[in-house]
C-alpha positions as CSV (number, residue, x, y, z in Angstrom):
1,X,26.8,-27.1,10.0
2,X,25.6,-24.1,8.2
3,X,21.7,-23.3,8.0
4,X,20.0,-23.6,5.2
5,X,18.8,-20.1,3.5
6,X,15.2,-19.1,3.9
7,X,13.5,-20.3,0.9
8,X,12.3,-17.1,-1.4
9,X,8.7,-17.2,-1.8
10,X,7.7,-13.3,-2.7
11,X,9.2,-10.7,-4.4
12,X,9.8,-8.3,-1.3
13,X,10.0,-4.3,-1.4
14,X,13.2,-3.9,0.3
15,X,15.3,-6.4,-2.1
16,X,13.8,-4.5,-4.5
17,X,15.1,-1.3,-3.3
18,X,18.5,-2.8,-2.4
19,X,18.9,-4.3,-6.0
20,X,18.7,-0.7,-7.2
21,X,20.4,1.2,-5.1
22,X,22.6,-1.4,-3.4
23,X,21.9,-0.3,0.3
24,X,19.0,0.0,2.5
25,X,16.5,2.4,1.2
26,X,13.4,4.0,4.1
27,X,10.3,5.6,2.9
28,X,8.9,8.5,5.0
29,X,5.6,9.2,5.2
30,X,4.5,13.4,4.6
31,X,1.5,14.6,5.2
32,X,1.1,17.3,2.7
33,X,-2.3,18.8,4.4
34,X,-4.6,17.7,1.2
35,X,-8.1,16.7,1.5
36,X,-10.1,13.9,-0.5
37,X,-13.3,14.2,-2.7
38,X,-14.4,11.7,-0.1
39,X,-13.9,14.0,2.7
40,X,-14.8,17.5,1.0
41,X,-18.3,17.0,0.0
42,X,-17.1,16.4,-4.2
43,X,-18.5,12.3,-3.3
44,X,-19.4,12.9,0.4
45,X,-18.6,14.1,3.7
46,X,-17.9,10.8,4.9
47,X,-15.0,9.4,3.9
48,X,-14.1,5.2,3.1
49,X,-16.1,3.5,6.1
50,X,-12.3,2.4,7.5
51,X,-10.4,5.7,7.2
52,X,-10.3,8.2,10.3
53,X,-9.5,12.0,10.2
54,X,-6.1,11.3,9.8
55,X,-6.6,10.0,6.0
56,X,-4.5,6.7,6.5
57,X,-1.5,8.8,7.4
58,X,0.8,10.1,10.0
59,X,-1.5,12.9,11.1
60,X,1.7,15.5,11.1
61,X,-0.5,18.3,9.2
62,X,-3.5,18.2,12.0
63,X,-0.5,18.2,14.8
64,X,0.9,21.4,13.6
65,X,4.0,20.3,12.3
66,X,3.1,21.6,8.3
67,X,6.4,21.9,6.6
68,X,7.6,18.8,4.6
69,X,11.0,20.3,5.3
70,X,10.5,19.6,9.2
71,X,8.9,16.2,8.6
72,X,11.7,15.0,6.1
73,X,14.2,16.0,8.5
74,X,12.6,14.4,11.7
75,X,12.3,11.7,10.0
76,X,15.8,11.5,8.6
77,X,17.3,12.0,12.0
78,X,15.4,9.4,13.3
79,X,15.5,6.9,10.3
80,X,19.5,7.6,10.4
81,X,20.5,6.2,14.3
82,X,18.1,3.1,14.0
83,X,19.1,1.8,11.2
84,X,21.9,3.7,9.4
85,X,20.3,4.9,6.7
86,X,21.6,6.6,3.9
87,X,18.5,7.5,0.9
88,X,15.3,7.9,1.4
89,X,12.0,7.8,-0.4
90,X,9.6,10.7,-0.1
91,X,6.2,9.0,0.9
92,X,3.3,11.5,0.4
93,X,0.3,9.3,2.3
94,X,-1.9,11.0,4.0
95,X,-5.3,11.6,2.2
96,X,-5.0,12.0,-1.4
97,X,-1.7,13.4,-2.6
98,X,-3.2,14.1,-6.0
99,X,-6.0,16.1,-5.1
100,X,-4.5,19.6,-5.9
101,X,-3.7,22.2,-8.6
102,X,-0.9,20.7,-10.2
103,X,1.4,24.1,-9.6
104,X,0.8,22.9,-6.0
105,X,1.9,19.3,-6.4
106,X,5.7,20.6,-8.0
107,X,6.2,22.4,-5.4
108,X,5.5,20.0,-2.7
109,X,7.1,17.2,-4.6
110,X,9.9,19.1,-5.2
111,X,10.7,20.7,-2.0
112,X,11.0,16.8,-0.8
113,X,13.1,15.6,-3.1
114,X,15.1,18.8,-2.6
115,X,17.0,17.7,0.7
116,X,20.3,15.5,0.2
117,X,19.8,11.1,-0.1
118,X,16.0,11.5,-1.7
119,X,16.2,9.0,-4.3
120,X,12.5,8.4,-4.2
121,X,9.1,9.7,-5.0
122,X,5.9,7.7,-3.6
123,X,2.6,9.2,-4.5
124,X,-1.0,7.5,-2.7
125,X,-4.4,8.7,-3.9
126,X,-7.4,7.5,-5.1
127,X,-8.3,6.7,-8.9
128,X,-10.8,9.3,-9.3
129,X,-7.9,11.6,-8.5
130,X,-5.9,11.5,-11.8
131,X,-5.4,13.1,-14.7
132,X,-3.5,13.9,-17.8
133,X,-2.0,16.6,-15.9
134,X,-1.0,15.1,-12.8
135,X,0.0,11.7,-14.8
136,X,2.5,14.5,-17.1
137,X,3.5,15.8,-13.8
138,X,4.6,12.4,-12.1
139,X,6.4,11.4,-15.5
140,X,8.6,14.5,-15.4
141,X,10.0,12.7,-12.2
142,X,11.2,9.7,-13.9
143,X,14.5,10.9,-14.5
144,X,15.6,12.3,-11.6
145,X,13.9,9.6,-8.6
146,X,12.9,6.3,-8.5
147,X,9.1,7.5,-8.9
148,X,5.6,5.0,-7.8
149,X,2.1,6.0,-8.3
150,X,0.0,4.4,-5.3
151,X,-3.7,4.1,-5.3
152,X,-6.4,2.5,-3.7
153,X,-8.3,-0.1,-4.7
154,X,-9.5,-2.4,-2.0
155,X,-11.1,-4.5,-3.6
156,X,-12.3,-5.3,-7.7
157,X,-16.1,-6.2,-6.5
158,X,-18.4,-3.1,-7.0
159,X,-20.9,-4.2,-4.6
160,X,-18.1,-3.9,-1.8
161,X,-17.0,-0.6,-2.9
162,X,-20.7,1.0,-2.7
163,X,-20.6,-0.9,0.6
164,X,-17.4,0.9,1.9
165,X,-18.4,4.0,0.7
166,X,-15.4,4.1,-1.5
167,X,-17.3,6.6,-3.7
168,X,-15.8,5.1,-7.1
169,X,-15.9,1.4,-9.4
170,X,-13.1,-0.3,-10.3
171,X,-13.8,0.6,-13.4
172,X,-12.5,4.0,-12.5
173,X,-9.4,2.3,-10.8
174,X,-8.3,0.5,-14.2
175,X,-8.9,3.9,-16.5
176,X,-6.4,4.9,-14.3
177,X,-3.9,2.3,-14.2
178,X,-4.2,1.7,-17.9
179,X,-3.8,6.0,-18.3
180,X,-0.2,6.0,-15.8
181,X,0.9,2.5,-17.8
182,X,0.8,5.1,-20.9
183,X,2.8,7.5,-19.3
184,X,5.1,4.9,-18.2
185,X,4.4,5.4,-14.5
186,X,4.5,2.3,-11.9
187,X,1.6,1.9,-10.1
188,X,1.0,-0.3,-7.1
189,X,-2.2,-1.3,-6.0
190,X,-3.3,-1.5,-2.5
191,X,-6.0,-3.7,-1.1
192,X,-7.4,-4.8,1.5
193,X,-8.6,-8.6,2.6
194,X,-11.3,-9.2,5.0
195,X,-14.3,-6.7,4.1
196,X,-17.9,-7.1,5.1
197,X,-19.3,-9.5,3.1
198,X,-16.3,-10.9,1.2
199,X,-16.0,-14.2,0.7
200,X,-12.4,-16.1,0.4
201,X,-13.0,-16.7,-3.3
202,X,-14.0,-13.2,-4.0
203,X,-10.5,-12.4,-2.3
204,X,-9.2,-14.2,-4.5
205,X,-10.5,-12.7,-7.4
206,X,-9.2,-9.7,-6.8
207,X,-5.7,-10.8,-6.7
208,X,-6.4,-12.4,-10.5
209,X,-7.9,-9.1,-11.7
210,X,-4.5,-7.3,-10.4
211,X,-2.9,-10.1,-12.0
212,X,-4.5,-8.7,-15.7
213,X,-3.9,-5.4,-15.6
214,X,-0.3,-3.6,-15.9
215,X,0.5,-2.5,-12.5
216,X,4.3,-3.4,-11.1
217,X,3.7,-3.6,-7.0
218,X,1.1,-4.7,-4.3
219,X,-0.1,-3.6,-1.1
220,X,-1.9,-6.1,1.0
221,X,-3.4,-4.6,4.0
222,X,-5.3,-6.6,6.8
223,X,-8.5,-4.6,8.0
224,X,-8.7,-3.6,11.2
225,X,-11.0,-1.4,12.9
226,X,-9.8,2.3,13.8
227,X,-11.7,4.4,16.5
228,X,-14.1,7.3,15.6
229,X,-14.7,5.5,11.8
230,X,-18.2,4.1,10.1
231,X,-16.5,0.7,10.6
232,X,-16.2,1.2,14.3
233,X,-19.6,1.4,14.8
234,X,-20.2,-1.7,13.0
235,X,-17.7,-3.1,15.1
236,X,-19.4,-2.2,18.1
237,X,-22.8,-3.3,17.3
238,X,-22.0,-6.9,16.5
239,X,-22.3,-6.3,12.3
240,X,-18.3,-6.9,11.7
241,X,-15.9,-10.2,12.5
242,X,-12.6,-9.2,12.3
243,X,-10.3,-12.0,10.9
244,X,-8.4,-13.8,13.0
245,X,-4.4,-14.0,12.3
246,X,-3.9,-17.3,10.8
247,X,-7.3,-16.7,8.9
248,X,-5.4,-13.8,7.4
249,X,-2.0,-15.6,6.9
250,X,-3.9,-18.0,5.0
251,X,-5.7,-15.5,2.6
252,X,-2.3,-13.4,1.9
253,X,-1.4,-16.6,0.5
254,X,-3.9,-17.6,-1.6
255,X,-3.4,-13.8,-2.8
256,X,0.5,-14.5,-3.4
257,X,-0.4,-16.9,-5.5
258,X,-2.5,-15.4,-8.0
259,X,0.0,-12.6,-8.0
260,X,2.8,-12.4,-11.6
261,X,6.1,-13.5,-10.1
262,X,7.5,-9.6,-11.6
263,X,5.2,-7.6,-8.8
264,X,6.9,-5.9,-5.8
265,X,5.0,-6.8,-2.7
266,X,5.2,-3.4,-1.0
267,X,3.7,-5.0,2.1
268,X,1.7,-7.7,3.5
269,X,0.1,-6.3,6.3
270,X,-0.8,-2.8,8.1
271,X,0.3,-0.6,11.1
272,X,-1.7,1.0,12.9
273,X,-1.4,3.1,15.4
274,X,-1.7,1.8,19.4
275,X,-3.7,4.9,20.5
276,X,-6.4,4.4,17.5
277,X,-6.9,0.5,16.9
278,X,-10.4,-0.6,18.2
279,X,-9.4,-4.2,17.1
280,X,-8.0,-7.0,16.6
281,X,-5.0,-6.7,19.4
282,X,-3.3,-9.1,17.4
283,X,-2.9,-6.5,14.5
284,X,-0.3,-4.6,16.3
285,X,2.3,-7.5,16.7
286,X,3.9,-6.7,12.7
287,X,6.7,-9.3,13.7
288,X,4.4,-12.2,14.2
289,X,1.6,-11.1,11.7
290,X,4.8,-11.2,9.1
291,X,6.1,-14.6,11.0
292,X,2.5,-16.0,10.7
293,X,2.5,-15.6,6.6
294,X,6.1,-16.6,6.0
295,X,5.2,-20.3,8.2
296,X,2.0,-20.4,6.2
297,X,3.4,-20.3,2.6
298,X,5.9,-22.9,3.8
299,X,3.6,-25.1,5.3
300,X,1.5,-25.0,2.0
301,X,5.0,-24.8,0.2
302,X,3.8,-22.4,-2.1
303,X,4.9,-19.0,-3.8
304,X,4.2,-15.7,-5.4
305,X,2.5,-16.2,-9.0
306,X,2.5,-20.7,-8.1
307,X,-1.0,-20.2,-9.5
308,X,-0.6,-17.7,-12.3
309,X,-1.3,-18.9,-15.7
310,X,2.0,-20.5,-16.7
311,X,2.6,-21.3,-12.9
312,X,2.4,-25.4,-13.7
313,X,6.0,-24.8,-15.7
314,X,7.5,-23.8,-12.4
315,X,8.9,-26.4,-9.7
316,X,9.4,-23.9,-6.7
317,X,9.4,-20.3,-6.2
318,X,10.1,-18.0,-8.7
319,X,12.7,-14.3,-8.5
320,X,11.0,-13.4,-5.1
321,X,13.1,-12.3,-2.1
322,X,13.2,-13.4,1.4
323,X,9.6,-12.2,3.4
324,X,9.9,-8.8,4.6
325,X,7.8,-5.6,5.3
């Protein structure tokens, strides 16, 4: 008796990449050595309450190992024997990769693209970090790599933001994404569910005021507390709950939900690293985090975009792809 396929209930990232390319497709994350107005002293010294020295990245820069040529190819070497990869997306993460002349940002874009299987360009920075030059810049790429725009949002409540130090609206985020729309730039979004003093419904609203706006991809992130950050000392003193997994399971659905069928769901949860999460444990286990989420939407039976407007026309889920990373 054969088993019956796993119901499609999202529109993953790597059926995405496979229904361009028609293989397997791995990002890897560069660490181009740029700061953050954050960071700098432009907004403050202090940086989002959640983000460590290593700016949400790899931490290759800090470590000494500065060329993109020599991350690419560790990377590539490694990427290769696991899992047979063939193409590759350059993933500039750490920090803000569009906080820099934009003579600097061709040449670091284009020396990793330059090595052989880099279909891909993957650019995260803030939204107080573009302009009309960097926005011409990133378009120029269009034709020659599969080319995203990533940037931060966290959340769409501007109470949180000031409360996270975020050190911008979300005004600022939708000038932004309305500014790469007109260049015809994809942008995905990341945010992040379970901030101090966010309630479920607020949550929710976020994922409906993605939902309005013209971005093509989603990043759900769980928060977690990282050592040596503002939020660790919260943490420590008693002032922060971290959510618990099923809690967030249940809240990546209810986000789902809200979410147009046609966004990529670039991921549905973190990783961070073993040697700098404070908590929860629980955070580190991707396989059951992922496990946790898929078991949730089908015990709710529910999908990406059931509760979009237009979502009472549809019977079961929509063009998603089976639950991945």
């Amino acid at each position: 008796m054969r088993n019956r396929p796993e119901v499609k209930r999202y529109r993953d990232y790597n059926s995405y990449l496979r229904g361009i390319f028609g293989e397997r497709v791995q990002k890897i994350s560069l660490d181009a050595g740029l700061s953050c107005p954050n960071r700098d002293g432009t907004i403050s010294r202090e940086g989002c309450f959640f983000c460590n020295g290593r700016g949400s990245g790899t931490g290759a820069f800090a470590a000494g190992r500065t060329s993109i040529e020599e991350q690419i190819e560790s990377a590539r070497n490694f990427l290769e024997k696991r899992y047979g990869a063939r193409k590759f997306i350059a993933y500039f993460q750490s920090f803000s990769n569009t906080y820099a002349p934009p003579e600097q940002l061709k040449r670091l874009y284009d020396t990793a693209l330059a090595p052989p299987g880099m279909v891909g360009l993957s650019v995260a920075t803030r939204p107080d970090c573009i302009n009309e030059a960097v926005l011409d810049l990133l378009a120029s790429y269009k034709g020659r790599a599969l080319t995203w725009l990533e940037m931060g949002l966290q959340s769409a409540h501007d109470e949180t933001l000031r409360r996270i130090n975020r050190g911008h609206d979300a005004a600022c985020f939708e000038r932004a994404v309305l500014a790469a729309h007109g260049h015809g730039i994809q942008v995905c979004a990341h945010v992040i569910l379970g901030l101090p003093g966010e309630t479920r419904e607020m949550m929710r609203r976020t994922a409906r005021y993605l939902a309005a706006l013209p971005v093509q991809g989603v990043k759900i992130h769980l928060l977690y507390v990282v050592r040596d950050t503002p939020l660790a000392h919260m943490y420590r003193r008693g002032e922060f709950r971290c959510l618990e997994r099923e809690e967030y399971a249940d809240l990546v659905a209810d986000f789902l939900e809200r979410l147009p069928p046609r966004l990529v769901i670039q991921r549905l949860t973190g990783d961070p690293g073993p040697g700098e999460l404070l908590a929860p444990a629980w955070a580190l286990d991707k396989g059951a985090n992922l496990e946790a989420i898929r078991r949730r939407l089908a015990e709710r039976d529910t999908w990406q975009g059931r509760r979009y407007p237009g979502a009472e026309e549809m019977t079961g889920p929509g063009p998603g792809s089976q639950p991945s990373a």
